[in-house]
C-alpha positions as CSV (number, residue, x, y, z in Angstrom):
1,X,0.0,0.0,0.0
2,X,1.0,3.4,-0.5
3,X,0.2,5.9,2.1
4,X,0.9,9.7,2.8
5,X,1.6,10.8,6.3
6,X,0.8,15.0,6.5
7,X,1.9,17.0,9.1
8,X,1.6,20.9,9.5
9,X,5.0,20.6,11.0
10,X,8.2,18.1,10.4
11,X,8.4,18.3,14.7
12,X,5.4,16.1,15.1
13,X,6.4,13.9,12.5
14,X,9.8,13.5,14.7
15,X,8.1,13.8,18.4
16,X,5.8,11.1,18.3
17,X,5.2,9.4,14.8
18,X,8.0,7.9,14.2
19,X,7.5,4.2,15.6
20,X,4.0,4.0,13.3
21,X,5.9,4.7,9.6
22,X,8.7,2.5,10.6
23,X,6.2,-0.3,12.0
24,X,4.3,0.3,8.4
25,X,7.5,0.5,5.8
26,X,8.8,-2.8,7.9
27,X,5.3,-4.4,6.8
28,X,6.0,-4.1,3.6
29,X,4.3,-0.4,2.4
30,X,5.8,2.8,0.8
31,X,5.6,5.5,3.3
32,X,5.9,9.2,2.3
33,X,5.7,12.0,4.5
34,X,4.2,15.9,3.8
35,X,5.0,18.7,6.2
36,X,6.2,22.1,6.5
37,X,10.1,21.4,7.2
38,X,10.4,22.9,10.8
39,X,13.1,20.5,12.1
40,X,15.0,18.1,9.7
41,X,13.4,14.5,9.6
42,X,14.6,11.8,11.5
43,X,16.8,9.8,10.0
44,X,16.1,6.7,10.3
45,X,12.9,7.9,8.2
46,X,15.0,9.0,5.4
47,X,16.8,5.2,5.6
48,X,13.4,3.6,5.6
49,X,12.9,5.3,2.3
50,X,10.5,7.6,3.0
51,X,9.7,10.3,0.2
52,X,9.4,13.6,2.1
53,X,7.2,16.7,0.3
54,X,7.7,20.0,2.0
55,X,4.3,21.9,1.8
56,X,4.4,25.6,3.7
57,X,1.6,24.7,6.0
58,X,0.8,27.6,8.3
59,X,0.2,26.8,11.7
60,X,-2.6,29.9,11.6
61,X,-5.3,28.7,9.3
62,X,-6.0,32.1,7.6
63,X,-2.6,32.7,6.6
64,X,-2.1,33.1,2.7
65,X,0.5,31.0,2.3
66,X,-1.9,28.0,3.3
67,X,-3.4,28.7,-0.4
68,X,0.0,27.5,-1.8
69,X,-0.4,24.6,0.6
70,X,-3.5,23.1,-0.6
71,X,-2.3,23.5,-4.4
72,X,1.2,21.8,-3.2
73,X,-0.3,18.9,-1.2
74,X,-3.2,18.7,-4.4
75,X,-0.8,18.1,-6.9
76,X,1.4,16.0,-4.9
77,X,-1.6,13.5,-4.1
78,X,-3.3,13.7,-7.8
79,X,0.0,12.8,-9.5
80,X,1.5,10.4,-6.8
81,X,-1.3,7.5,-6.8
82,X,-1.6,7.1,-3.3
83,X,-4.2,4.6,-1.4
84,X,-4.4,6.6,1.9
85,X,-3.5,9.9,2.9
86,X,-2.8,9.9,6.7
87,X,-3.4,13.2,8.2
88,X,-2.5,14.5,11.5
89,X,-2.7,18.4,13.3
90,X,-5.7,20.2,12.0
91,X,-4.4,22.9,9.6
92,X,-2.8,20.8,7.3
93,X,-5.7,17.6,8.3
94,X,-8.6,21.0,7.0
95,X,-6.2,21.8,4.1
96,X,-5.5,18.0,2.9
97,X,-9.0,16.6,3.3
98,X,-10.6,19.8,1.3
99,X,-8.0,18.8,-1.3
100,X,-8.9,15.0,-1.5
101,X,-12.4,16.1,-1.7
102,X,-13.1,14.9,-5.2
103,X,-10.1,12.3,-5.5
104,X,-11.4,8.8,-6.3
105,X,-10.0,6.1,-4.5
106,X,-8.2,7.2,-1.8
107,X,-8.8,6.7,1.7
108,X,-8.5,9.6,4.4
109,X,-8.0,8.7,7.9
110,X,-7.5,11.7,10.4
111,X,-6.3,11.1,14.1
112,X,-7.2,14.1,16.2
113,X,-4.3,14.6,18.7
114,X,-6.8,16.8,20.6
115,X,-9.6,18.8,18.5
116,X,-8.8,22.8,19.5
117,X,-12.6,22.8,20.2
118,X,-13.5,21.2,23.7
119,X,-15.3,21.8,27.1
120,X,-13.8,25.3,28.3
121,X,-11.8,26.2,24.7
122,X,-12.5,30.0,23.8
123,X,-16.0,30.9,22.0
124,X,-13.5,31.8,18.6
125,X,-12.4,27.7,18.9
126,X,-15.8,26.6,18.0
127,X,-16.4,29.2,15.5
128,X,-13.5,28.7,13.6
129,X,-11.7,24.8,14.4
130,X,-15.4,22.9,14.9
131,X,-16.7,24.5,11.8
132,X,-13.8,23.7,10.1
133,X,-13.9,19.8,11.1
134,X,-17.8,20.0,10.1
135,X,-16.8,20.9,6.7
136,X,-14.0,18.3,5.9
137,X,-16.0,15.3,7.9
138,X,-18.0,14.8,5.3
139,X,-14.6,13.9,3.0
140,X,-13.1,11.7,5.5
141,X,-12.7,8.1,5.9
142,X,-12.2,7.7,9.6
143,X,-11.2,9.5,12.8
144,X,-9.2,8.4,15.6
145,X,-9.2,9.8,18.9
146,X,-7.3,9.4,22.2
147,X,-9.6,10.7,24.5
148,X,-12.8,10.1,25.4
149,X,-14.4,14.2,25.1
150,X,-12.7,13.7,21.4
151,X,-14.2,10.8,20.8
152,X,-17.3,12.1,21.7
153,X,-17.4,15.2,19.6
154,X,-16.8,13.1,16.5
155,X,-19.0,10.5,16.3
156,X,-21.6,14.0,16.1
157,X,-19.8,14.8,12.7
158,X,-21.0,13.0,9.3
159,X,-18.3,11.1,7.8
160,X,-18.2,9.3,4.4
161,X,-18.5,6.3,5.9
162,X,-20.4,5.4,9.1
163,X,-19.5,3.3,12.2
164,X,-16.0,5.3,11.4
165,X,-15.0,6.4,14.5
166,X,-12.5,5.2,16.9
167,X,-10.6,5.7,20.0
168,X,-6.7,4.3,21.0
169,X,-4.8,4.8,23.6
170,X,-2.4,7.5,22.4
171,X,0.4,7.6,20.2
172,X,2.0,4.5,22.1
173,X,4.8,4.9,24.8
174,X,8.5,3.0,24.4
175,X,8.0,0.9,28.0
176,X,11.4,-0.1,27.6
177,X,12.8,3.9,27.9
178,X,10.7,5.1,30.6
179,X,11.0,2.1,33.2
180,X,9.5,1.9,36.8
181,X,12.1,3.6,39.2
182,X,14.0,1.5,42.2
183,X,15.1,3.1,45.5
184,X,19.0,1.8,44.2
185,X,18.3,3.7,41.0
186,X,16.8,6.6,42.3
187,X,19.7,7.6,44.6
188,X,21.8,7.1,42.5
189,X,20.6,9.1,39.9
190,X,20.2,11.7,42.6
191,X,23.6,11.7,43.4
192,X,24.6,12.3,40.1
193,X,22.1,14.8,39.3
194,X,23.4,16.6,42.7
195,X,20.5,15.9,44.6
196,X,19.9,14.8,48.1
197,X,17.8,11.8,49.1
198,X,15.5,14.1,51.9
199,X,14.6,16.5,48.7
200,X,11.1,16.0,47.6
201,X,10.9,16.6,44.2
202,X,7.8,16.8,41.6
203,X,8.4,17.3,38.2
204,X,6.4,19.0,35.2
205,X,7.5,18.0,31.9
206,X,5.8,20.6,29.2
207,X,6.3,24.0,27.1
208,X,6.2,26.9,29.2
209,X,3.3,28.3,27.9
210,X,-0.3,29.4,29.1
211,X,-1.4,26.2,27.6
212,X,0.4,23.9,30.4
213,X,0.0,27.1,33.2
214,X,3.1,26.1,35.2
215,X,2.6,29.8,37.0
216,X,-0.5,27.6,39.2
217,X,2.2,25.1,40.0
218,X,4.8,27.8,41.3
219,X,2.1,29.2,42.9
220,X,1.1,26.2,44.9
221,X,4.8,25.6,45.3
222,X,4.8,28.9,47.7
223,X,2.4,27.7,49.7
224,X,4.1,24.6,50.4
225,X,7.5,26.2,50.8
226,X,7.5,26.6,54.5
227,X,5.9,23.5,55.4
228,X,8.1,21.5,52.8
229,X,11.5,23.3,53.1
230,X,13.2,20.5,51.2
231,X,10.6,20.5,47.8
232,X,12.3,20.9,44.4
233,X,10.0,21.8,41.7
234,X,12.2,20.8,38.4
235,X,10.5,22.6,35.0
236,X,11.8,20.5,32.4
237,X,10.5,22.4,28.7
238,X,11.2,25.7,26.7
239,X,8.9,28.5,25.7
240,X,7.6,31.8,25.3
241,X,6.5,32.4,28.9
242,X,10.2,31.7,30.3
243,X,11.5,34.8,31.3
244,X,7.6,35.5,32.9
245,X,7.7,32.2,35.1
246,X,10.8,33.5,36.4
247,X,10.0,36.7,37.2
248,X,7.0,34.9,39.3
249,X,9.6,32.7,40.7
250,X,11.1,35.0,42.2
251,X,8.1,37.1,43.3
252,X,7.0,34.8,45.1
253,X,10.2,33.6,47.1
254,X,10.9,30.3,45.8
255,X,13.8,30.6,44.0
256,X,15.7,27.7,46.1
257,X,12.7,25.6,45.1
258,X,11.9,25.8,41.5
259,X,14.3,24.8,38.6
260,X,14.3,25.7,35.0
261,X,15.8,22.7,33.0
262,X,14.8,23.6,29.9
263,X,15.1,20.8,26.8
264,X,15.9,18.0,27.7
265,X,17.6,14.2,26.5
266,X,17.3,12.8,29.7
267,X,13.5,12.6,31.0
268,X,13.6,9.6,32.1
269,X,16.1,9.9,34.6
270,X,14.9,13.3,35.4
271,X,11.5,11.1,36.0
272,X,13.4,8.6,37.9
273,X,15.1,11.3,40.7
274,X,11.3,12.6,41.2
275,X,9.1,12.0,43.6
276,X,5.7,12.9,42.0
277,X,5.0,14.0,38.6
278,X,2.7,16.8,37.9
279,X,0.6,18.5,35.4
280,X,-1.5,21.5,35.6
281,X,-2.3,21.9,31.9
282,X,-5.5,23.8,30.9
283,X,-5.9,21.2,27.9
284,X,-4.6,18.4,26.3
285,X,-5.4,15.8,24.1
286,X,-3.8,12.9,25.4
287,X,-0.3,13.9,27.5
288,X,3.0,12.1,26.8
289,X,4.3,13.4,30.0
290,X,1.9,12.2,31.8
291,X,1.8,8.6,30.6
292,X,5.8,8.7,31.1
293,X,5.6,9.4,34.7
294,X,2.8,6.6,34.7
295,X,5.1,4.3,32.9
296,X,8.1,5.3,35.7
297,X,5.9,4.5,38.6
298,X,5.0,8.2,39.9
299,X,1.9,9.4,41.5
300,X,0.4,12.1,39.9
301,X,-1.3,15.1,40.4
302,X,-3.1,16.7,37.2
303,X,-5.6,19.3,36.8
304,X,-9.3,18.8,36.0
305,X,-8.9,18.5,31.6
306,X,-9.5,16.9,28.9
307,X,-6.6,13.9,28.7
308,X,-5.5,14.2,32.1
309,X,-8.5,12.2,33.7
310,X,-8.7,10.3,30.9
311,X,-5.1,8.8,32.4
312,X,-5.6,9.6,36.2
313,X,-8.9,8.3,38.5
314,X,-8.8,10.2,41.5
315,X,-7.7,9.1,44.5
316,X,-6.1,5.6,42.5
317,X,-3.3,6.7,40.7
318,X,-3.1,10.7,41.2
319,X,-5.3,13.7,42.4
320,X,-7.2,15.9,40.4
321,X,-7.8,19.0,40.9
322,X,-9.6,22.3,39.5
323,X,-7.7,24.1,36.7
324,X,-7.4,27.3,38.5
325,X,-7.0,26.1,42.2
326,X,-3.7,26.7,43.2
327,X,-4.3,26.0,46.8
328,X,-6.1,22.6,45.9
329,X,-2.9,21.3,44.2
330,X,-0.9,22.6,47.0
331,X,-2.8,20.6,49.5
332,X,-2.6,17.3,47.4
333,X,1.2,17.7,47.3
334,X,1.3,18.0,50.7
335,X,-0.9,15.0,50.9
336,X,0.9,12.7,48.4
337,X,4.7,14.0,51.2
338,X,3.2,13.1,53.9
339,X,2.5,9.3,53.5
340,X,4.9,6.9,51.5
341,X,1.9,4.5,51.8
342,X,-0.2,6.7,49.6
343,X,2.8,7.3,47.2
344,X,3.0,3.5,47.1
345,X,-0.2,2.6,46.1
346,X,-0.7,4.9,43.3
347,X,2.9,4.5,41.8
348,X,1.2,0.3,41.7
349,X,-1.6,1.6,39.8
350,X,0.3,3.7,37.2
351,X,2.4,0.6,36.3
352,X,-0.2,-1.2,36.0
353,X,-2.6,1.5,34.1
354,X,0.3,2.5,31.8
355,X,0.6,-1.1,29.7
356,X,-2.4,-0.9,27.4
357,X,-0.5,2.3,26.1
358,X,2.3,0.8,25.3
359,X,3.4,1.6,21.8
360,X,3.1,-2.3,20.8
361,X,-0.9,-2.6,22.0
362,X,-1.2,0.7,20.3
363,X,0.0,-0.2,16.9
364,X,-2.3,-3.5,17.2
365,X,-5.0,-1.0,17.8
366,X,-4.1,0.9,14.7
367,X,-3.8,-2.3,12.3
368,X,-7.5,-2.9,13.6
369,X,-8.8,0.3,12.4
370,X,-6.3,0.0,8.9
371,X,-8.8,-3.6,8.6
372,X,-11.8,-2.2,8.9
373,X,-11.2,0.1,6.6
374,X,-10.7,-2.3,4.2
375,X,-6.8,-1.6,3.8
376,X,-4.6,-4.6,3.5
377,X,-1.0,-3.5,5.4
């Protein structure tokens, strides 16, 4: 078979797609890959023999250059002879589908990552992104979701074909990278990392943006400061609210507390020195970092949003609390340091939780859907 993997950006081609082309090329299809060329392409997708097409997707949908895109990707499709087109993100998933509108014989599969409409998102979201995906539905083969709000929304939209909705559990996660922590390990790792065994540290893996709202984490960390003198907040992620989440830092006296890590290579020891992983995202679709601290055998405390309690049940694997309660999170920190027994028991759960998202039960999940679909891998 010959498929087409599209992308508004090369970076989510290299962040979480990679194991699904290789897992296809190695069962015995041609793989090419469209994208605006943001990062260069992982190699080992270039060995594989994948064709790459760079289209100047715009992340913003109203952008002009997106008109170049949709003749680009057109063309590309219309003289290429492929038997599904793959889409992914929803610029270039709108652009692509509204291209393959009046294509015969190809199939068009689109896996939401997380629509940008959902409970909460701004009034302008649903205007624009929900009647968007209302428009290109009706050209579309299937959709796959990871969450279960997603999944929700769109079996409401009228696809080509019915019963043509599905749900997996995420992208898949490498098990064999982000391993359940030992006590051995763990100091260790601290030791190197110049740590001390008495710190208590969480850690919050994400871009430093409004979007994952780390300034409700450091403010819960200055509540906690006094009663917690050893806590160690570690921000592990880049981004445009950087020098603003410093600034707060310091406004708020924990300088000695919080850490800016910035990108990272090593996550999974950084996950392995922690004591509990946290996320106080406002959405998400279904998060990575969350499932890795799952995966490493940390309890978890996540805010009330789409994705996070679709991976954390409160009070069995992690806490959740309100998106904007500061104090709340605080409090379920505080909870989570003062018994080991608690810490315990919902580190057992995650490891537990965390194996039907394993990248193998994943990609069984995927040659499902590829089946009934009527596409022979």
């Amino acid at each position: 078979m010959k498929i087409l993997y599209v992308t508004t950006i090369s970076d989510t081609v290299n962040a979480f797609l990679v194991p699904h082309i290789k897992w296809l090329v190695e069962n015995g299809n041609e793989v090419a890959l469209a994208f605006n060329t943001n990062q260069e392409v992982n190699p080992e997708l270039i060995s594989a023999g994948c064709k790459v097409y760079h289209i100047e997707f715009q992340r913003n949908p109203l952008k002009k250059e997106n008109l170049k895109a949709y003749q680009k990707i057109r063309n590309v499709i219309l003289n290429e002879g492929f038997n599904l087109i793959h889409v992914h993100t929803p610029v270039a998933s709108f652009i692509t589908r509204l291209a393959c509108r009046n294509i015969r014989g190809v199939k068009v599969l689109y896996t939401a990552h997380g629509f940008h409409f959902f409970k909460g998102a701004p009034k302008r979201n649903w205007v624009l992104y929900y009647t968007l995906e209302k428009i290109v539905s009706r050209w579309t083969d299937g959709i796959i979701t990871m969450n279960e709000e997603d999944y929700g929304s769109a079996k409401k939209l009228s696809l080509r074909e019915s019963n043509s909705i599905y749900k997996i559990h995420g992208i898949g996660l490498d098990l064999n990278r982000f391993t359940p922590q030992t006590v051995e390990r763990k100091n260790h790792l601290r030791n190197k990392y110049g740590y001390e065994k008495t710190d208590f540290i969480l850690i919050y893996v994400g871009e430093l943006s409004y979007r994952k709202q780390q300034d409700l984490l450091i403010k819960a960390i200055s509540h906690l400061k006094e009663e917690i003198p050893h806590i160690k907040l570690l921000l592990v992620g880049e981004g445009e609210r950087l020098l603003e989440y410093k600034e707060l830092v310091m406004c708020n006296g924990v300088g000695n507390n919080v850490e800016f890590m910035g990108f990272r290579n090593d996550v999974h020891n950084l996950m392995a020195i922690a004591d509990i992983a946290i996320s106080t995202s406002r959405q998400e679709g279904l998060p990575v970092n969350v499932m890795e601290a799952m995966a490493t055998g940390l309890p978890l405390v996540v805010t009330d949003c789409r994705g996070n309690r679709d991976l954390v049940t409160n009070g069995e694997n992690g806490y959740i609390v309100h998106i904007d309660d500061a104090l709340a999170c605080a409090n379920r920190i505080k909870k989570l340091y003062q018994s080991n027994d608690l810490r315990e028991a919902f580190a057992k759960s995650n490891k537990e939780k965390i194996r039907k998202y394993e990248i193998k039960q994943v990609l069984i999940e995927m040659e499902e859907i590829y089946d009934k679909q009527s596409l022979n891998l």
